[in-house]
C-alpha positions as CSV (number, residue, x, y, z in Angstrom):
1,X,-106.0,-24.5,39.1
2,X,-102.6,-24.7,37.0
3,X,-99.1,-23.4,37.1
4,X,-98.4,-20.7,34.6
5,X,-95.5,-23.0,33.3
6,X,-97.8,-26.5,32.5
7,X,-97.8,-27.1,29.2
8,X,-100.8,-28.6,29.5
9,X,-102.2,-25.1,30.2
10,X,-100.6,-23.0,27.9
11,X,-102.5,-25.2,25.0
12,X,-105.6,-24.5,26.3
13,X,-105.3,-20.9,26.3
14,X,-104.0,-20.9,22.9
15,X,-107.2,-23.3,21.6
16,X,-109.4,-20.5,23.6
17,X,-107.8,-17.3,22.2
18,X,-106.8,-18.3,18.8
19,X,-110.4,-18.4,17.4
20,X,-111.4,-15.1,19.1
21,X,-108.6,-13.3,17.5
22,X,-109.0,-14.5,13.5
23,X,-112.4,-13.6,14.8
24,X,-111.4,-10.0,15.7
25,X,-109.1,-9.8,12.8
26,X,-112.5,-10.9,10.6
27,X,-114.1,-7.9,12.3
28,X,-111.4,-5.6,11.8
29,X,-111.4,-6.2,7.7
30,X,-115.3,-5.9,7.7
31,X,-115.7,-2.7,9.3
32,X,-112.3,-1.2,7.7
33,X,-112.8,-3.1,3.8
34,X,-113.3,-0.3,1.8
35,X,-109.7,1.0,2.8
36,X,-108.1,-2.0,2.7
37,X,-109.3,-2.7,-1.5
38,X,-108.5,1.2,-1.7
39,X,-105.0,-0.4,-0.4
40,X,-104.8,-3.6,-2.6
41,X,-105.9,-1.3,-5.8
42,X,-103.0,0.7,-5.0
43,X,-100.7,-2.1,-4.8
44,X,-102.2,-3.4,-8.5
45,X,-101.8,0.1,-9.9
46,X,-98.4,1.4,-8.7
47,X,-95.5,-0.7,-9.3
48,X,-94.0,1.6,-6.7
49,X,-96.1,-0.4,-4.2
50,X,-96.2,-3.9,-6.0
51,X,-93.6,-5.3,-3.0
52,X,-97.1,-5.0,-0.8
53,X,-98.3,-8.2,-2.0
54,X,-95.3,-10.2,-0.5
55,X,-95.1,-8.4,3.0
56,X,-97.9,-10.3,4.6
57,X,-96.9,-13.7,3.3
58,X,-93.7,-12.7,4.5
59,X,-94.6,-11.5,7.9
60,X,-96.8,-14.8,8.5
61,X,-93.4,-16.7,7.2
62,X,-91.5,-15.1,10.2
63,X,-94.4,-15.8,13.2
64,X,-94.3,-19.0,11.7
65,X,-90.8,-19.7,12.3
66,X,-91.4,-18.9,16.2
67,X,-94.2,-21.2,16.5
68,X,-92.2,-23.7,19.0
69,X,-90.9,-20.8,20.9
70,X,-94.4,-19.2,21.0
71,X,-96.3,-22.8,21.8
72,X,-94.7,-22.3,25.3
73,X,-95.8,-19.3,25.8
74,X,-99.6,-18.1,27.1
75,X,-101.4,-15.7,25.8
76,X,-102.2,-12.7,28.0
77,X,-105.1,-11.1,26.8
78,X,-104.8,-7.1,27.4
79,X,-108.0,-4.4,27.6
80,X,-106.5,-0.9,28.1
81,X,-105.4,-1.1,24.6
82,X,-109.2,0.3,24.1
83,X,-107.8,3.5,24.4
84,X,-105.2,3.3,21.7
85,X,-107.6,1.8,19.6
86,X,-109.8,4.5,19.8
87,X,-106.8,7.4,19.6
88,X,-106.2,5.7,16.3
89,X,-110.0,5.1,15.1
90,X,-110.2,8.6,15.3
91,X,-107.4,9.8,13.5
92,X,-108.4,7.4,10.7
93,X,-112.4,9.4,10.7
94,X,-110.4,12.4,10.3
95,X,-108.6,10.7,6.9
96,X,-111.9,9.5,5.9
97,X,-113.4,12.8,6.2
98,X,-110.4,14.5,4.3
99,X,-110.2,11.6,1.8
100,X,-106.3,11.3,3.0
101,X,-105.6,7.3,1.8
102,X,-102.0,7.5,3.9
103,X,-103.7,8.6,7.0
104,X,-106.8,6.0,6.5
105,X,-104.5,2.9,5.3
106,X,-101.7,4.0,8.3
107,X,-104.4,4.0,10.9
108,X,-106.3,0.9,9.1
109,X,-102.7,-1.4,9.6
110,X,-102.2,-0.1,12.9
111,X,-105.7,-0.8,14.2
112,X,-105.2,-4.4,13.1
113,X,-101.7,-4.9,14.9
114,X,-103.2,-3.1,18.2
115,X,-106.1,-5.9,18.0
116,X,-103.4,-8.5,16.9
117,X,-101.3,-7.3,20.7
118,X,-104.4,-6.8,23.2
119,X,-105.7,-10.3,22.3
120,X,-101.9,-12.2,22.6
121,X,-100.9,-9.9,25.4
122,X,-97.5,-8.2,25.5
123,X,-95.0,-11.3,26.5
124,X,-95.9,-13.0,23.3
125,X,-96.3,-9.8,20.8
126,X,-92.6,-8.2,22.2
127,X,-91.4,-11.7,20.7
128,X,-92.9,-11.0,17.6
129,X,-92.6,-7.4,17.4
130,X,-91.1,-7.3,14.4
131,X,-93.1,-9.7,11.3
132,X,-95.7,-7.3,13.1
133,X,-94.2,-4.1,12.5
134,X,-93.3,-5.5,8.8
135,X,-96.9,-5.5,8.1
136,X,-96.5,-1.6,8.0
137,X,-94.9,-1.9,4.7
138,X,-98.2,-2.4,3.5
139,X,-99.1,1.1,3.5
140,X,-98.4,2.9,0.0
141,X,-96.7,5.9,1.5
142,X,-94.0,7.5,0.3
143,X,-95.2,10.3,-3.0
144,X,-94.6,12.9,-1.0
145,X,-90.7,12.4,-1.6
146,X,-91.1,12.4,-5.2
147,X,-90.9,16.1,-5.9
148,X,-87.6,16.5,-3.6
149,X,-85.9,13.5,-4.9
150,X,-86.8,14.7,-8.9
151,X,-85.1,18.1,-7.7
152,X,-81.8,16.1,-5.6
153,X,-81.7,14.2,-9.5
154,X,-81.8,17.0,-11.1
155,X,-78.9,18.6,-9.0
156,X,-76.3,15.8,-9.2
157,X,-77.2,15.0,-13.0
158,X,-76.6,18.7,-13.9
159,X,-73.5,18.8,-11.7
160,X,-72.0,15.6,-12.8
161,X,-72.0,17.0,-16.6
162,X,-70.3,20.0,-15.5
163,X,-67.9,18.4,-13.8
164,X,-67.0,15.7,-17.2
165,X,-66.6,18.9,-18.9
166,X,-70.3,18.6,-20.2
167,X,-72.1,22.7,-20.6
168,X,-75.5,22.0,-19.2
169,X,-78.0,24.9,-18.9
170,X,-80.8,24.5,-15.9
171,X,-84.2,25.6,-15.3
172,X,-86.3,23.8,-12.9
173,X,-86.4,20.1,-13.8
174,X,-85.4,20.7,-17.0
175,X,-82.0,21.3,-18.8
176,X,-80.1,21.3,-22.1
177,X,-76.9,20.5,-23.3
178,X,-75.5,20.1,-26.4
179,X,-77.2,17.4,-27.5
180,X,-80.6,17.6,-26.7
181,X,-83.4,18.8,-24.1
182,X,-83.6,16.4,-21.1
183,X,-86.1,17.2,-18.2
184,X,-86.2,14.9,-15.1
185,X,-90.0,13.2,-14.4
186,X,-91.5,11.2,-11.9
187,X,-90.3,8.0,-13.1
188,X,-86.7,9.8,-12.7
189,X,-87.3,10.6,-9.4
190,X,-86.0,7.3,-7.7
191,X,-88.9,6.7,-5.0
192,X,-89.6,2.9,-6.4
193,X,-86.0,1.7,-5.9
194,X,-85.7,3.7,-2.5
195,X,-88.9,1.6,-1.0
196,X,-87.9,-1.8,-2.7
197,X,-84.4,-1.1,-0.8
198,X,-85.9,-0.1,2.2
199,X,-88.4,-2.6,2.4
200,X,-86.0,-5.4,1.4
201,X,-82.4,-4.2,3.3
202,X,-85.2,-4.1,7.0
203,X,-85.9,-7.9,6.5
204,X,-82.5,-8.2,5.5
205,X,-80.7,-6.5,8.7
206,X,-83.5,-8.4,10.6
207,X,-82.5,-12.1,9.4
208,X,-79.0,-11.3,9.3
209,X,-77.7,-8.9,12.6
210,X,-78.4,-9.4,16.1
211,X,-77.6,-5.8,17.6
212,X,-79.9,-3.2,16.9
213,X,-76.9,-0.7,16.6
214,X,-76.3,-2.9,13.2
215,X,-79.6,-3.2,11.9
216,X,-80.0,0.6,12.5
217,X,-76.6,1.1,10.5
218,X,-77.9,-1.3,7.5
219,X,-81.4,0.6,7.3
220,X,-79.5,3.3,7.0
221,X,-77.6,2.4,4.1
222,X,-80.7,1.1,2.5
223,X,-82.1,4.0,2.1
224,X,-78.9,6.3,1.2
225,X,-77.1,3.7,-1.6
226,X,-80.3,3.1,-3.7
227,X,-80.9,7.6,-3.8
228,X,-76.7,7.9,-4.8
229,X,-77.5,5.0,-7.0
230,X,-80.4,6.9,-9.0
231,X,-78.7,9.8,-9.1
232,X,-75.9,7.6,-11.1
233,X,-78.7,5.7,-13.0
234,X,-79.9,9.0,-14.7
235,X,-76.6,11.0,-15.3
236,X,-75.3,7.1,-17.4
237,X,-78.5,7.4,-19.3
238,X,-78.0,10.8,-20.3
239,X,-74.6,10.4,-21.1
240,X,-75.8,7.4,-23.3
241,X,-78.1,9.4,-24.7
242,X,-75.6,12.1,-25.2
243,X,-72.7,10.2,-26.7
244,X,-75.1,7.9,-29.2
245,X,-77.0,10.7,-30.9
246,X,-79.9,9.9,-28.5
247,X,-80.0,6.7,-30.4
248,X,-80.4,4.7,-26.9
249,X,-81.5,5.9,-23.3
250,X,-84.8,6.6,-24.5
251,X,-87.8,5.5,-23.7
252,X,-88.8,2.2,-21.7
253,X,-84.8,1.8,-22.2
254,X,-85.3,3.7,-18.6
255,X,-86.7,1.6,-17.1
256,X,-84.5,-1.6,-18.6
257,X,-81.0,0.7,-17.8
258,X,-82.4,1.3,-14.0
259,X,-83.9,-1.4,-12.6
260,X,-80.8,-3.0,-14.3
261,X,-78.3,-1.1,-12.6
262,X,-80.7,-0.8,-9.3
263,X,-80.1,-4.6,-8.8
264,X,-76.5,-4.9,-9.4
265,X,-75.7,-2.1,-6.4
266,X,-78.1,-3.9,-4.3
267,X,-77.0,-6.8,-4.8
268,X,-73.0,-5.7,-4.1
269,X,-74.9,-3.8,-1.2
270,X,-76.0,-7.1,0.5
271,X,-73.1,-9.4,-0.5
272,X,-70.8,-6.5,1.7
273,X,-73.9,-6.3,4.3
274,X,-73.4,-10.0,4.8
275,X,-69.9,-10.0,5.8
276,X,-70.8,-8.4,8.7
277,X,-73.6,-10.9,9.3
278,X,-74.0,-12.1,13.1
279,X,-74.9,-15.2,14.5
280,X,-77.7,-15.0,17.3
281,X,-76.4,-15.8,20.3
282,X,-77.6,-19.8,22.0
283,X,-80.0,-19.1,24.8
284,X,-80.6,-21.5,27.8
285,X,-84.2,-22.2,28.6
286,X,-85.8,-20.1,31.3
287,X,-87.8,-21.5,33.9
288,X,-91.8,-20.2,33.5
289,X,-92.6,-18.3,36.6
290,X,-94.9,-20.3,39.0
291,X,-97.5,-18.2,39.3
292,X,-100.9,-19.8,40.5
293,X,-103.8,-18.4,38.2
294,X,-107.5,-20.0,37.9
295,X,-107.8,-21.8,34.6
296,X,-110.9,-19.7,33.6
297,X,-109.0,-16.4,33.9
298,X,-107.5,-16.5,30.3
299,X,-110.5,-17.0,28.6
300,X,-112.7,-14.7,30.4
301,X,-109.7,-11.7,30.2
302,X,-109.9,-12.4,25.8
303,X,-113.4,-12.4,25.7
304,X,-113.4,-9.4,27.6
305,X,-110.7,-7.9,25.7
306,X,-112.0,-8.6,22.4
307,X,-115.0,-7.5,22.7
308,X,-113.8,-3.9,23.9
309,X,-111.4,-4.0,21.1
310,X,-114.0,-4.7,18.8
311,X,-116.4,-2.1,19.6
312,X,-113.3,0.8,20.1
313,X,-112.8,-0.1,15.7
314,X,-116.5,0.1,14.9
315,X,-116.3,3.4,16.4
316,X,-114.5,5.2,13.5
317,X,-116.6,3.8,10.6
318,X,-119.8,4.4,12.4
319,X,-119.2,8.1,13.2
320,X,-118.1,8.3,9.5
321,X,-121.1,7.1,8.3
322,X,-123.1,9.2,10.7
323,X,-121.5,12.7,9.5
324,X,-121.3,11.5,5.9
325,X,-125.2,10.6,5.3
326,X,-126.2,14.1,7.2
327,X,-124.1,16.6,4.9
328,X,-124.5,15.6,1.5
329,X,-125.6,18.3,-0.5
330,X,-127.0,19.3,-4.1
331,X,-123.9,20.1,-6.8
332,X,-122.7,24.0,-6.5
333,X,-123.2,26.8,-8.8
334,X,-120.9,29.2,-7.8
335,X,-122.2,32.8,-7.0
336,X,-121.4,36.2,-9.3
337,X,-118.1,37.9,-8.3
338,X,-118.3,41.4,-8.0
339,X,-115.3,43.0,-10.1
340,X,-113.3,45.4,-8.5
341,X,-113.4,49.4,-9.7
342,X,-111.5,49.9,-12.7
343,X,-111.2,46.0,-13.5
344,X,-113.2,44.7,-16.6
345,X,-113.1,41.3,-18.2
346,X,-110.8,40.8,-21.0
347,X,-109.7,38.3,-23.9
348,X,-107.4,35.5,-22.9
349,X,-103.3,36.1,-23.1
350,X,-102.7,32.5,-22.3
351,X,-103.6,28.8,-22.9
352,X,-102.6,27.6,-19.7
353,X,-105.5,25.8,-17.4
354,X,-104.3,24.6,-13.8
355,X,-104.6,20.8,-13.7
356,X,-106.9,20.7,-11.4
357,X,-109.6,17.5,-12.0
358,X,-113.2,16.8,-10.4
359,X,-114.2,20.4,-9.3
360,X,-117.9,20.8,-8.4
361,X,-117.6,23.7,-10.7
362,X,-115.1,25.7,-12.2
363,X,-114.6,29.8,-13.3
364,X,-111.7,30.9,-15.3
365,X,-111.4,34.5,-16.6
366,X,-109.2,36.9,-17.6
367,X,-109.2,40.7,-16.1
368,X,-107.5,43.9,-17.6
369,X,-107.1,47.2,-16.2
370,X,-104.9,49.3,-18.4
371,X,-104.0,46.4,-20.1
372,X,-102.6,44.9,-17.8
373,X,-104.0,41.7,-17.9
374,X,-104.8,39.0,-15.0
375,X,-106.0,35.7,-15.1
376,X,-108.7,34.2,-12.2
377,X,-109.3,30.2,-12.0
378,X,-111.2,29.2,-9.2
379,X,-111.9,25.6,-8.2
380,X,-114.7,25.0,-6.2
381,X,-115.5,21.5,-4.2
382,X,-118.2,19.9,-2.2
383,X,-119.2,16.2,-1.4
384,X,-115.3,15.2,-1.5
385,X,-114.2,11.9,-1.9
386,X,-111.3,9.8,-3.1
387,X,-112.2,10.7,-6.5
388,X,-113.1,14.2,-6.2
389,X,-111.2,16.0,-3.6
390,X,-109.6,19.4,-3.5
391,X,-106.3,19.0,-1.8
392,X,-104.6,15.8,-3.3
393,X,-101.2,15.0,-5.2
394,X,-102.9,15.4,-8.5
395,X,-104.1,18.4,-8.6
396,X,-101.0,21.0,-9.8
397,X,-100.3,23.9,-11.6
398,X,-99.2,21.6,-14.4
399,X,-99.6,17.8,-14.4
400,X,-96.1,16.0,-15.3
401,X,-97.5,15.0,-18.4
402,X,-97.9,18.1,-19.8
403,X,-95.6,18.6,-23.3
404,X,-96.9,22.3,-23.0
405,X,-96.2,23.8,-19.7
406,X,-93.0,23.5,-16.8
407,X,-93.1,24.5,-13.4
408,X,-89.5,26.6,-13.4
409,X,-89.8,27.4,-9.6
410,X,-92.1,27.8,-6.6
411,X,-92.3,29.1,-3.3
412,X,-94.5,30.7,-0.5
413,X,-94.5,34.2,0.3
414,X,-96.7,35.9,2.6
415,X,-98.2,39.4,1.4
416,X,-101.1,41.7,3.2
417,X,-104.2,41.2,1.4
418,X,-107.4,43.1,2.9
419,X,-105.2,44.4,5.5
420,X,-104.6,40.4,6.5
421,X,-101.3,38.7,6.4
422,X,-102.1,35.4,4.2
423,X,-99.4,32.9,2.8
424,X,-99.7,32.1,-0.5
425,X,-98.0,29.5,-3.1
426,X,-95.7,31.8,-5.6
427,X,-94.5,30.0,-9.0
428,X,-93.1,30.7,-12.5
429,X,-94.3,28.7,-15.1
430,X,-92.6,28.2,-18.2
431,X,-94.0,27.1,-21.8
432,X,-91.3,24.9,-23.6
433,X,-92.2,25.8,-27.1
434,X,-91.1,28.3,-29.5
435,X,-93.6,30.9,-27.6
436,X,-91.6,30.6,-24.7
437,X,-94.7,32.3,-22.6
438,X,-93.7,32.9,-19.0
439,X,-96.3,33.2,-15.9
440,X,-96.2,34.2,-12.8
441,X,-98.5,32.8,-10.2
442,X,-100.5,32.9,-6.7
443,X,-102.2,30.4,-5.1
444,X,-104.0,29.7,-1.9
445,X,-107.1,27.6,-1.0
446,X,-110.4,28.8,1.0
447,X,-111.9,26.4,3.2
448,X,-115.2,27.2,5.4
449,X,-114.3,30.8,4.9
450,X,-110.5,30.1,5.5
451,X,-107.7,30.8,3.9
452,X,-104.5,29.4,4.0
453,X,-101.8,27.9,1.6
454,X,-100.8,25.3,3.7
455,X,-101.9,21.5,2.2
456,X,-102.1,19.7,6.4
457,X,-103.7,23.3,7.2
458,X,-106.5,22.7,4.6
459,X,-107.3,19.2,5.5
460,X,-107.6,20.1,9.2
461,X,-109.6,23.1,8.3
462,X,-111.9,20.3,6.2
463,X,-112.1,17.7,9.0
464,X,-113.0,20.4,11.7
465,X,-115.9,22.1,9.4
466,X,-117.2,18.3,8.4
467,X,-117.4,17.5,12.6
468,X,-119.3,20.8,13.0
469,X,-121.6,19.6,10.3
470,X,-120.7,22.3,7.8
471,X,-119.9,19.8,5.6
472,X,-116.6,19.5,2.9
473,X,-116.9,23.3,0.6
474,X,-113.8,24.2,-0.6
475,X,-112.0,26.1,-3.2
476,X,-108.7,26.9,-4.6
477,X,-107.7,30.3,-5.6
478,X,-105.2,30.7,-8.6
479,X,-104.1,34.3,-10.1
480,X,-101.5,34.8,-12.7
481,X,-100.6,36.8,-14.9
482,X,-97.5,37.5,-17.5
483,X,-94.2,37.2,-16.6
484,X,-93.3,41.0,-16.9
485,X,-92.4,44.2,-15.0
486,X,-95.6,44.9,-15.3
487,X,-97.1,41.6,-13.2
488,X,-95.1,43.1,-10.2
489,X,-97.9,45.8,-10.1
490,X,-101.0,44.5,-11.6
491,X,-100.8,41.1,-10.0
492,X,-100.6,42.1,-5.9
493,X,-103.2,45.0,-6.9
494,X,-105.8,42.3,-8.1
495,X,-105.7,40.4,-5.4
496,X,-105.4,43.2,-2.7
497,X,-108.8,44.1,-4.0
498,X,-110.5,41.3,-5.4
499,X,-109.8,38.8,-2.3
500,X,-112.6,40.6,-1.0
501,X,-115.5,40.1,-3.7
502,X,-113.9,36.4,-3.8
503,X,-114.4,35.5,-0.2
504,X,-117.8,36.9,-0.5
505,X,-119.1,34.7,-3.6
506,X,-117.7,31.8,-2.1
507,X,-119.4,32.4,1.2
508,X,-122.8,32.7,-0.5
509,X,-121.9,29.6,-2.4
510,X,-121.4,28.0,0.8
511,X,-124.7,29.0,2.2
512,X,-126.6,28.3,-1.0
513,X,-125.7,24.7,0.1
């Protein structure tokens, strides 16, 4: 028997639990591998997400500077973290199932740092709360702000030429003034520089305040400066652009001109942060509780521990694989669609094609009834996975590449269809050369006989039919049709009676599975 406080003690239980958790955090990657590469390929691929590589060097670097303080310390070993464990196992089957890489990568990190806590115990984590909470910087989150920032850019861009006396004429993300066409992209949009300053002013206000009243302020600021500091990037390089002839400010000269100016306001934004720097305050050693604990407890309570652990992660990939391997089916071929009365197929008015990639199978027609015409494209999917999946960031009305096509608005708007209420996805799309054709269009996505327009909705509606065994069909439903009085009428009349023939041919697509 040994007092808590010998140090004699506190060495052995770090000799005893030390291997057991590298060996935990072994098992952890091996069950989980496949979304950590999915993680790493991100971090490769986007430079949005490049910063990745650094965090966990970075996060060992700051453990590593507590090692004295954490030598005197013994490891309490912790088992009811099962339960979290599991909570978060199964929230990452229900991103495996829905092919959601946030969700999967999210609950992936966080798995790791729960089996990181129960093995060192609480007293020891609290201490290095956060290098472990770093490690969440890991995750490549953070697309889902792109499409609000591009339209806050957009704003202040237009706004800041009206206001130097520049006439600038708006219409969605794009806008012209007198010296050319500018439209504002994804590379516009800011999202890189607000995660390098997030990521970067954290570990700064960490280092560098004590309070967490200051760090909290200094976060803050991170993530406000670098969005007012885009906004400035883009309105300077269209005034470049605009005062030169267009002779600069174009092209990679983007990038160059932001990540140029991006530094320089961080930079300022750090050397101002650090005025306000505080020193951590000297603390007097505490005595260690003399608490009278049998030698073998430690190890027994990590072994124990880590093998409860241990099973709770296995859980998620195992039920994966057991659902995954029992629903795979042959490739689709969708059913015929009954037309409604009246409604006869008709040539093409339109080029467009929604950018929508991988379908099972695809069915694009046009429909006339008194020549007034309506355009059907439906997108079916089945045996979803990261490459092929229905509701995912990709797959648009128009891709941001396109030279042809603009998105000039969108919204939902719920209308009675079949005497249901159902919200659906309204837009206006615009194409930018001399045709100037305008669309109007509808879109909402069936799932297991479902139908809703919302994206979460749809990938709950997914996970729930995969864990009934009814496996991953889905479709999305896209009408348009000319932008025109006349699409008013004929648009809300096509769909208030051919939602019905729709449903029905996907259903028996479904149970031709």
């Amino acid at each position: 028997m040994r007092e808590q406080g010998s140090p004699g003690h506190h060495g052995d239980s770090w000799t005893q639990v030390l291997p057991l958790l590298f060996g935990l955090i072994a098992w952890v990657l091996y069950w989980y591998h496949d979304t950590a590469l999915a993680m790493v390929a991100i971090w490769a691929r986007a430079d949005t997400y490049a910063h990745a590589f650094v965090v966990p060097p970075i996060s060992l670097w700051l453990i590593w500077r507590k090692r004295h303080k954490l030598a005197r310390l013994r490891p309490q070993p912790t088992l009811w973290l099962i339960v979290p464990v599991l909570a978060t196992t199964a929230f990452w089957l229900m991103g495996e199932l829905t092919a959601v890489n946030a969700l999967t990568q999210f609950t992936f990190v966080l798995i790791l740092l729960l089996a990181i806590v129960s093995t060192l115990g609480f007293p020891i984590s609290r201490r290095i709360a956060f290098p472990l909470g770093f490690l969440l910087f890991c995750v490549p989150v953070g697309d889902f702000m792109v499409p609000t920032l591009m339209e806050w850019t957009a704003w202040f861009t237009v706004l800041a030429l009206r206001v130097t006396g520049i006439p600038a004429y708006q219409e969605g993300m794009q806008f012209i003034i007198p010296s050319g066409k500018w439209s504002v992209v994804e590379a516009c949009s800011g999202i890189r520089y607000v995660i390098a300053s997030v990521t970067v002013g954290t570990l700064f206000a960490y280092l560098n305040y004590v309070s967490l009243r200051r760090r909290l302020i200094f976060i803050g600021i991170s993530v406000i400066v670098p969005v007012i500091a885009n906004w400035l990037r883009a309105y300077i390089i269209v005034m470049l652009g605009h005062l030169s002839g267009n002779k600069v400010a174009a092209g990679v000269d983007h990038l160059i001109y932001g990540w140029l100016f991006f530094g320089i306001v961080i930079a300022i934004m750090f050397i101002i942060g650090a005025r306000w720097s505080e020193v951590p305050p000297a603390t007097k050693p505490v005595p260690m509780p003399h608490i009278i604990l049998h030698s073998a407890t430690p190890a027994v309570r990590a072994w124990i521990a880590t093998v409860g652990i241990a099973l709770a992660a296995a859980a998620g990939p195992l039920g994966f694989v057991a659902i995954d391997q029992t629903e795979r089916a042959a490739e689709p071929s969708l059913a015929g669609l009954t037309l409604p009365a009246g409604w006869s197929e008709a040539e093409p008015f339109t080029n467009w094609k929604p950018a929508y990639v991988n379908a099972s199978v695809e069915r694009q027609a046009t429909y006339a009834l008194e020549d007034k015409p309506v355009g059907l494209y439906v997108g079916y999917y089945r045996n979803q996975d990261y490459q092929r999946k229905l509701v995912t960031s990709t797959n648009v009305l128009v891709a941001s590449s396109d030279p042809a096509w603009l998105v000039v608005s969108g919204e939902r708007e719920e209308v009675i269809l079949d005497g249901m209420p159902l919200g659906v996805r309204t837009a206006e799309l615009l194409r930018t050369d001399a045709a100037g054709q305008r669309l109007v269009v509808w879109q909402w996505y069936w799932i297991d006989g479902k139908l809703t327009a919302s994206d979460i909705e749809a990938k709950l509606l997914t996970a729930i039919a995969r864990l009934r065994g009814r496996g991953d069909d889905s479709a999305v439903i896209i009408l348009y049709a000319p932008h025109q009085e006349s699409a008013t009428d004929s648009l809300p009349a096509f769909a208030m009676q051919v939602i019905g023939p729709i449903n029905q041919m996907l259903d028996a697509t479904r149970e031709a599975r």
